[in-house]
Each structure stands twice: as C-alpha cells, then as structure tokens.
N, C-alpha and C positions, 0 to 999 in steps of 0.2 A: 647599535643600529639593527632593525628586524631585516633577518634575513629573507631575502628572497629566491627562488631556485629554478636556474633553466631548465626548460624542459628538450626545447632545440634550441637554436640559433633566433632568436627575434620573437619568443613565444616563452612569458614567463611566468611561473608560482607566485603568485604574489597575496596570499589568503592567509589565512590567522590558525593557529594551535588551540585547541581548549583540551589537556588533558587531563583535568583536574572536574570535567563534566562528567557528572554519575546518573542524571537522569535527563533524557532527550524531550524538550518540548513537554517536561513535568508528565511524560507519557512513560517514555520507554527507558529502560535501564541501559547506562552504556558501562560495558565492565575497564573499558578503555579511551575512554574519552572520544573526542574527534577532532576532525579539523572543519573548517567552510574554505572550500576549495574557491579560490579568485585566480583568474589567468587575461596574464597583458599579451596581446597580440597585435606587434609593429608590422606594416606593411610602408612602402614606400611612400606611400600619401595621404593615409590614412591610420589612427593606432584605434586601438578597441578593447574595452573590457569584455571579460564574460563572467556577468554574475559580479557580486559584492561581497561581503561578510556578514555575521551579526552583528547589531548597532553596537552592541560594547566594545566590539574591537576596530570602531571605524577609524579613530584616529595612527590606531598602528598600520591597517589597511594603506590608508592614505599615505602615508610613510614610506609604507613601500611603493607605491604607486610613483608615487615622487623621487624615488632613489631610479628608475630606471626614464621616466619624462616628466614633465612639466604639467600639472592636472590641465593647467587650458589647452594643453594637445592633444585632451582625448577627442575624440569625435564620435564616437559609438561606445556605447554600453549595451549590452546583449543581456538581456534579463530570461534568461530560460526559464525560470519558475518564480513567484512574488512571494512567498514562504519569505518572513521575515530573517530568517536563521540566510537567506538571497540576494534579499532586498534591503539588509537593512541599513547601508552605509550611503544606500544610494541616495537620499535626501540630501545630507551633506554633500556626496558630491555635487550634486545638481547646482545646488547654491554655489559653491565654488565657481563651477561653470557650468553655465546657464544654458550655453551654443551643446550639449551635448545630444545626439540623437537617443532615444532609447530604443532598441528593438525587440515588439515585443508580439505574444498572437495578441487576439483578438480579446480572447477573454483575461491575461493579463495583465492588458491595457485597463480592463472595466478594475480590476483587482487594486493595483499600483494605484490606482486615483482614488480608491479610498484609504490606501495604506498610508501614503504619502502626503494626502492632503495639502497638493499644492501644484499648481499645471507646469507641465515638462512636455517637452516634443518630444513625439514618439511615434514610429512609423510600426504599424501593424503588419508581420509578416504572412507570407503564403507558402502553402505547403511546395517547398523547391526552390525558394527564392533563394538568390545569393547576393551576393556584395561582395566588392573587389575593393579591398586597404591598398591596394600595388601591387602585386607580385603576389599578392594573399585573396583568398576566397575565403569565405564565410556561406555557408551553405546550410538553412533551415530545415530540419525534419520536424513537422510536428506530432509531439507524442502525449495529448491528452490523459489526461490521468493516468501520468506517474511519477506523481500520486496526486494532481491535483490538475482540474479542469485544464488550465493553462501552459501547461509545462510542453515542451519545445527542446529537442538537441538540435545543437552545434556543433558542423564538418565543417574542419576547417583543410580544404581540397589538397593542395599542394605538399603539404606534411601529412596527409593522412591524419588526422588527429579526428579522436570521437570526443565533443564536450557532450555527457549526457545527462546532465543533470543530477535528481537523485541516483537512475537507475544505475545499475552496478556497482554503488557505492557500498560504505560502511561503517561503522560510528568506529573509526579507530584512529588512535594517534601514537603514531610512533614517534624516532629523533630524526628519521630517516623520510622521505615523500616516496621512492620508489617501490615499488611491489617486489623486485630484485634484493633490495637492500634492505629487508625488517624478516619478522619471526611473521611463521605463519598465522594470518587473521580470517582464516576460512570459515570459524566457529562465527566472529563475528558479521561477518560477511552474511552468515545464512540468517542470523538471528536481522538484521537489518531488513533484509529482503522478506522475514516471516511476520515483521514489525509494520513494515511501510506497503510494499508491493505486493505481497497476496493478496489482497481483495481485489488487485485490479487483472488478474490474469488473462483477461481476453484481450485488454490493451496492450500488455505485455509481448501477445501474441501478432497484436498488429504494430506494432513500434520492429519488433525483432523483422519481421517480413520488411520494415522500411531499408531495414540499413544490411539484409542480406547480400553479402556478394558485394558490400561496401569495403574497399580499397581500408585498410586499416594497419599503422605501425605503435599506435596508444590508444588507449582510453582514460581519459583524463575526469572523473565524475565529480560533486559535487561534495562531499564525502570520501574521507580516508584516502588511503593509498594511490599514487597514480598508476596502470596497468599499464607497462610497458612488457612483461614480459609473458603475463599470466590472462590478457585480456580476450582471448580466445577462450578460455576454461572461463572467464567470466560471463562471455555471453551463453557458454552452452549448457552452464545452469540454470539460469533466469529460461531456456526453452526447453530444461526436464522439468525445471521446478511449477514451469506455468502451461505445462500439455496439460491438454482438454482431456477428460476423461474415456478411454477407452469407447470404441461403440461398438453396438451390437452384443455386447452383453443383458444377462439377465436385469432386471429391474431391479432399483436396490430402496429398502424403508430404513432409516435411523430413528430409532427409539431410544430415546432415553427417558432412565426413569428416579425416580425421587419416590419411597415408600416407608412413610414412618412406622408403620405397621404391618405391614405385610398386603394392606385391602390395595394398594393402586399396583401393586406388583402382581395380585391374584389377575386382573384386569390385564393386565400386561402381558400374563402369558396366553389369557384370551386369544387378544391382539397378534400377538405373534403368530397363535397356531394359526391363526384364518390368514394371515396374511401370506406363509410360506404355503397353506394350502393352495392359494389362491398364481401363486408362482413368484412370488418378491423374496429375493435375497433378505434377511433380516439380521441387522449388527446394532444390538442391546448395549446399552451402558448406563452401569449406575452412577447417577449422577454425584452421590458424595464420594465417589473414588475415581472417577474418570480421568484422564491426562487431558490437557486442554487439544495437543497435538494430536491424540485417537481421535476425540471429537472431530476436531478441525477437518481432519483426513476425512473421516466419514464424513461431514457434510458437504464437503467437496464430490463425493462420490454419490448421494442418494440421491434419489427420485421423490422423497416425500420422507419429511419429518416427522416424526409422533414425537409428543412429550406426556409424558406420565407423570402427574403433582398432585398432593396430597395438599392441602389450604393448613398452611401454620399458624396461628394469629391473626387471625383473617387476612391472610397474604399466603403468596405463591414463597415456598423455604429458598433462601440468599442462594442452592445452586442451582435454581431452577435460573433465577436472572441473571447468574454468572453465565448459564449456556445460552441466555438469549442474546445477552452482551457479545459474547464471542463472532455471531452471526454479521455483525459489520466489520470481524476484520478478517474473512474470507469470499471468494467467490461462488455460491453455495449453486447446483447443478441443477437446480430448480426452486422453485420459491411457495413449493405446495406444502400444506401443514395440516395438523390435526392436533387436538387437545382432548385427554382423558385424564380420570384422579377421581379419586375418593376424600371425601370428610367427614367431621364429627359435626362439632357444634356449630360449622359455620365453613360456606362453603363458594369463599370469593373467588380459589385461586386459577379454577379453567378459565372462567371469563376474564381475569387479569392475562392471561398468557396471551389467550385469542386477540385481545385487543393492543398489546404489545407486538402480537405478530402481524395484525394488520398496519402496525405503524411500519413494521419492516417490509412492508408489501408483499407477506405471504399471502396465499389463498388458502382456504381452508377443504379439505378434501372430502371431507363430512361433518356433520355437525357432529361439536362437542358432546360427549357423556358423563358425568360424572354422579355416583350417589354415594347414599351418606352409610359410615360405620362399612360391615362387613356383606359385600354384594350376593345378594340371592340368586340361584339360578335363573332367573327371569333375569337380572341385571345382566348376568354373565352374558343369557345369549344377545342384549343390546351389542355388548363388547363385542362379540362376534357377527352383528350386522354391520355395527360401526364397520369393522376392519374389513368386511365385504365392502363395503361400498365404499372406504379410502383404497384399498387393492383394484376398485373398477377404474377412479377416476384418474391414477395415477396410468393401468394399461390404456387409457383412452388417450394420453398423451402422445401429440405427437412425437 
C-alpha cells in the first residue's frame, strides 16, 4: 500500500517518490532524484487538494488520496502552478469527479485549458482571497513567475503552514519527507534555485515582501523536503541569493572575449583601456575557459555587456552561443550590449551576435566594429571611439 505521511493532524503527504530521476524536465541534472509534493487538507466541511503529481504516478497519487477519503469528497483542488510535473493527475481526477472546483490565478486558468483539454470549473483567485474547508482557511498569495506566469502560494491560516510551490524547493528524495530526518541537501537545494529561480530575482523579491512577517510553523513546497525545522534559513537565502545589486557603486562593463588569434583580443584591450579611462569597472573573461557561475555573477552585476568574437566558419565559435544561451537563465542588471571581433575570410559573426541580442531584448550601446585579419592603428582608434561612446551611453543611464 503507498504510503502516505502527516504532516499535522488533518493535513496530509500524499505525493509520489521518483528517485531514480537523473534529469529534471530533460533540462536539469538531479544528482538525487525528487519527489512532486501533493498535500490533502480536511477541514470540517470541506477537504482540498494542493497540487497533483506527474501523470506517471497518478494512479499511486490516487491511492493515496483514496486511503485517507473518498475522491468524490474532494471539493477543491488548489493548482498553485500548471507545470505538468502539477498538474498532471489532475485530468483523471476530474473525470473521476467532475463536482470538483479548481482554484486557480487567472493566468493558470488560460494554461490548465490548454493542458488538459477538457472544461472543469474553476474559480480564478485574488491576491488575499481565502476559503474556509471548517475550521481551516486557505489563503492565496500570488507569486508570478516562480518560475512561471501563473504560479500562486498557499497559507493555510490556522496551522501556519506555507504551500509554496516551486520556491524553496529541491530536486531531492530521500526515505524520510522531513528536513529534520535526512542528510544535508543544501548543495541541492542551491543548485535548484541556480536552476529554476535565478532569472526571476526581482519576483523573488516581491513574493518574499508578501509573506514577510507571515505567522509560519512549515513550509511545505512542491519539491523535496518538507521544512519544518530549517525553513527560516530557507527563506533567508532565496533574500541573499536574490538581493538587487548594491547601489551607488561605480558603473561596471563585462567583456567577454573569444580570440582565435590574438586580432579580437588586440581590440579588446583597446576596449578596455577607454572604457576604465572613461570610469567603468572592467571584468574580462575568456570565453573558452570561463566558469558559467563567474559569468553569471558578472552579468548580474554590469551595466553593459561587450562581447568579443572572432567569425569561425562563417559563424560566431560554439562559446560565444554558450554565453548568450546563459543570458535567459539569469536576471541580467541592464540589457545594454555591444559587439566587436575580428576576421579572415568571412566575417558573419558580430552581426549574428547583435541579432541574437536583439532577440534577447538587448539594446545596443554603439554600433558594431569589426575588421578583417590584423587591426591597423586607424582600426584600433575606431576600438577606442567605439568604447567612448558605449562608456557615454551606459553613464547616461539612469
């Protein structure tokens, strides 16, 4: 029989194990598998899901659902987020019983109708809404991208209890549910949040401002561990890990460079001297040996991008588009860019960059330079107007 595991008194685990999963969403590496966190919450007149499982495991899902009531007494299903790995049992529920409400935001709602492809009622909530099971409250915070448009925690008032979806989770599975009772998953834990929740860190910022000063004896998230003992130290890394960059500091440029030959690096150091004449902090990285993490860090922190690429094959070389790749999965401190490089026979790759960066919604700080073979001092000083005039538009910023 699938176990299932209380958390208090009339508030129960009732979610699926996968620890035999080695890569999340065919995305992210999990060195520990995970679980899909499902919690039954009876109230006197009312009982309520929070969240589903993944479709493979809805039949043991249901199992357990069924070991604690009767599926046609549910009466609410709480969909914090529609991510299949969520949502995905919920279909079959439905069918099952059809009288279910779902509680979902707004944009959830638009989501779930095309996942499910099939009409269910479902009440769209509002930022503070609650509902009363008997004796139990259900209390909406919406928390918009984290990590996805839709996504929504659930307090539930009386127990104190935080449902928060992804955030504060972790891709880990232990034998044990409580964050008291297993081996420290704190490595996992960060690699999660470096995985899923860094790009969204201004959301982050405003979610934690929701639930500041909120009455709290768990946090129960949607992923790994439940945090009964440790979920204080959980929230107050997601607020070092997602603080806004210091202010009032000097202006900062990340370059990074890519030079098969030494001609986009001669360019480079052009670039740099005007730019540190000009008063911008300057943090250089070569791109075939860079840490994805330095990068990251740094683009979190500049004011204006330079990329330096040399045209390999009439293409921009594979770690120039590894570092552009990078740029959707952090919150980058401004979205101003520039492109410089040098080539031989052919010479696609600035324009490839520039037009890549404007799919990223960069702006561009000056126009591109690029020339061919080894730059003459006429080129050199373009380098050095270029960098005058990315160093203006970046101080012109407010």
């Amino acid at each position: 029989m699938a176990e299932t595991v209380s958390i208090v008194p009339g508030v129960e685990w009732v979610g699926a194990r996968h620890p035999d999963l080695e890569i999340f969403d065919d995305l992210f590496p999990t060195h520990n598998g995970t679980t899909y966190n499902a919690y039954l919450v009876r109230g006197t007149s009312r009982t309520a899901l929070i969240d589903t499982v993944k479709a493979p495991f809805t039949e043991e899902f249901l199992g357990k659902v069924q070991q604690l009531v009767p599926l046609e007494q549910i009466d609410v299903v709480v969909i914090n987020h529609t991510e299949p790995d969520h949502s995905g049992a919920l279909a079959t529920l439905l069918e099952k019983n059809p009288n279910i409400t779902v509680y979902i935001t707004k944009a959830g709602e638009n989501f779930l109708k095309q996942l499910i492809n099939a009409p269910f009622k479902a009440h769209v909530v509002a930022e503070g809404e609650e509902i009363d099971l008997g004796g139990r409250t259900l209390r909406f915070i919406l928390a918009p991208y984290l990590h996805w448009p839709d996504t929504m925690f659930t307090y539930l008032v009386e127990d104190q209890i935080l449902f928060p979806c992804d955030a504060f989770g972790a891709h880990y599975c232990a034998d044990k549910l409580f964050d008291d009772e297993i081996a420290d998953f704190s490595a996992d834990f960060h690699v999660y949040f470096d995985c899923i929740m860094r790009p969204f860190k201004d959301k982050i910022r405003d979610a934690l401002a929701k639930i500041e000063g909120l009455p709290l004896r768990m946090v129960c998230p949607s992923h790994g561990p439940i945090r009964r003992s440790t979920f204080a130290h959980a929230i107050n890394a997601y607020r070092q890990w997602a603080a806004p960059p210091p202010a009032g500091e000097k202006r900062r440029a990340l370059m990074v460079v890519q030079s098969a030959h030494g001609k986009t690096r001669a360019m480079a150091a052009v670039v740099r001297q005007e730019l540190e004449r000009q008063g911008l902090e300057v943090t250089e990285l070569a791109l075939s040996a860079m840490r994805d993490d330095d990068y990251r860090n740094a683009l979190e922190q500049a004011d204006v991008l330079l990329i330096g690429t040399p045209t390999i094959q009439r293409d921009a070389p594979p770690h120039v588009w590894h570092a552009l790749s990078l740029i959707s999965s952090v919150t980058p401190k401004t979205r101003l860019a520039a492109v410089f490089g040098s080539y031989g026979w052919s010479g696609e790759a600035v324009k490839m960059v520039e037009q890549r960066l404007d799919g990223l919604k960069y702006k561009l700080a000056a126009e591109s330079v690029s020339f061919r073979f080894t730059p003459t001092p006429e080129n050199l000083e373009t380098c050095r107007q270029f960098a005058e005039q990315v160093a203006g538009t970046v101080l012109c910023q407010e």
